[in-house]
C-alpha positions in Angstrom: 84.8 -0.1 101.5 83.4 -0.2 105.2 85.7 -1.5 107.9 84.8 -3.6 111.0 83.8 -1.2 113.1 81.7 0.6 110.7 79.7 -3.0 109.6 79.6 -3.7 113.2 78.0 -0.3 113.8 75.7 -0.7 110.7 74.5 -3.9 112.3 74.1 -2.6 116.0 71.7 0.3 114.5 69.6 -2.1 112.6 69.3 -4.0 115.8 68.5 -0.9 117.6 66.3 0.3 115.4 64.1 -3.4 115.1 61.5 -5.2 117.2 64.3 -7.2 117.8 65.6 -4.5 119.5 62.7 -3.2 121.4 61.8 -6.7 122.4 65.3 -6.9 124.2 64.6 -6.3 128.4 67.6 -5.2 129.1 70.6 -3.5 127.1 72.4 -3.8 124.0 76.0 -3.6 123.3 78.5 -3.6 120.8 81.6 -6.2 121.6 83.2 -5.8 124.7 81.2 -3.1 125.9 78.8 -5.8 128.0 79.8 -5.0 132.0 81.3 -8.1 133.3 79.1 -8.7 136.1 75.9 -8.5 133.9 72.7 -10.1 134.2 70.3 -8.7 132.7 69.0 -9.7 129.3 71.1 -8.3 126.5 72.1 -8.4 123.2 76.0 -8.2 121.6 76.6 -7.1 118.1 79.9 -8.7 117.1 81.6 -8.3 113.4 83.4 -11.7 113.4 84.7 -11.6 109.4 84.3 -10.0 106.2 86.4 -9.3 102.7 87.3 -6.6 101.4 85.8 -7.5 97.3 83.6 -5.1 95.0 81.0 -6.4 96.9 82.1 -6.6 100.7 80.3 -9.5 102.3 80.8 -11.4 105.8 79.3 -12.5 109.4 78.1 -10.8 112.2 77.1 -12.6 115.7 74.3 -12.0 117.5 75.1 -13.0 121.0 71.7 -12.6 123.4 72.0 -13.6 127.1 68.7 -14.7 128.9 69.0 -14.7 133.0 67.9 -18.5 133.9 65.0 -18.6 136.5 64.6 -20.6 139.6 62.9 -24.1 139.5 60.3 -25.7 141.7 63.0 -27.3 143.5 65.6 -24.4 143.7 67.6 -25.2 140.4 68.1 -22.4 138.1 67.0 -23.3 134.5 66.9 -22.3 130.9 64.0 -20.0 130.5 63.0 -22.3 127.1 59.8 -19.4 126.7 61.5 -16.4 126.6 64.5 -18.4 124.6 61.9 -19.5 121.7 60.3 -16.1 121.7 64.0 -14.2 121.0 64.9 -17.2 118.6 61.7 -16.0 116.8 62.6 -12.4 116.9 65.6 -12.9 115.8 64.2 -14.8 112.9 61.7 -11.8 111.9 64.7 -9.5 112.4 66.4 -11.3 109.6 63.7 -11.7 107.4 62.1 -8.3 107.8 65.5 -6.3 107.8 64.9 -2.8 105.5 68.6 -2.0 105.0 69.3 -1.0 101.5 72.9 -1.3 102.0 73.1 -5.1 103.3 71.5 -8.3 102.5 70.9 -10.5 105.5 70.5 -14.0 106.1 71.0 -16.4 108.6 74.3 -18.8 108.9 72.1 -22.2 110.8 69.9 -21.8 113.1 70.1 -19.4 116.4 71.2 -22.2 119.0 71.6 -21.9 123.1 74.1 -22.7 125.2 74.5 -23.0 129.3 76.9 -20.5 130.9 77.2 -22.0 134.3 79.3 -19.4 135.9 76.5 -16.5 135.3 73.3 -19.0 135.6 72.1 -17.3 132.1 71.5 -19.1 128.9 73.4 -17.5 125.9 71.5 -17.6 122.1 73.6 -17.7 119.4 72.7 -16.6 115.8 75.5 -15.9 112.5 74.3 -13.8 110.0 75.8 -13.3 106.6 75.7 -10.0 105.1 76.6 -8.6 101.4 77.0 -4.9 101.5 75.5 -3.3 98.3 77.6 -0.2 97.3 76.3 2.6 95.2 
């Protein structure tokens, strides 16, 4: 039986480890280790739940912040490229993950959302996990 912060380590090293990972520009963190005056592009590896059966299973959150960039007429807006292409990656990352201790898949589809007081957009993607034990 693996605990939260041992899944939520498993998780950050498959991220770390991806082209997810190296696709990231800027950092990536575990939860609550993100500086609170960030804003830079990174990635947060949360566990968010999980049971404790033979066969442990749960969700982790992807949490990726993307800096919003300045508009023809001085606005700051959603970078939607750079938003689709780490919606994408994170796609690949679920369908190409090599773990053989957990099985991956998505829980609805990686979504944005506006963060006014940072001017950065934040993608959000669930995953559900089963961890297989030997």
């Amino acid at each position: 039986m693996k605990t939260e912060i041992e899944i939520e380590r498993d998780f950050y090293t498959l991220v770390k480890r991806s082209k997810l990972g190296s696709a990231i520009r800027g950092s990536l963190y575990r939860s609550e280790m993100r500086p609170a005056n960030a804003n830079s592009e990174d990635l947060i590896v949360k566990f968010l739940a999980g049971t404790d059966e033979q066969i442990q299973s749960g969700t982790v959150i992807l949490n990726l912040y993307v800096p919003d960039i300045d508009f023809q007429d001085g606005r700051k807006v959603a970078d939607k490229e750079r938003i689709g292409e780490l919606q994408r990656n994170i796609a690949d990352f679920v369908a190409e993950c090599d773990s053989d201790e957990y099985l991956i898949q998505t829980d609805g589809t990686p979504y944005s959302t506006y963060n006014p007081d940072i001017e950065q957009h934040l993608i959000v993607s669930r995953i559900k996990f089963k961890r297989l034990s030997y």
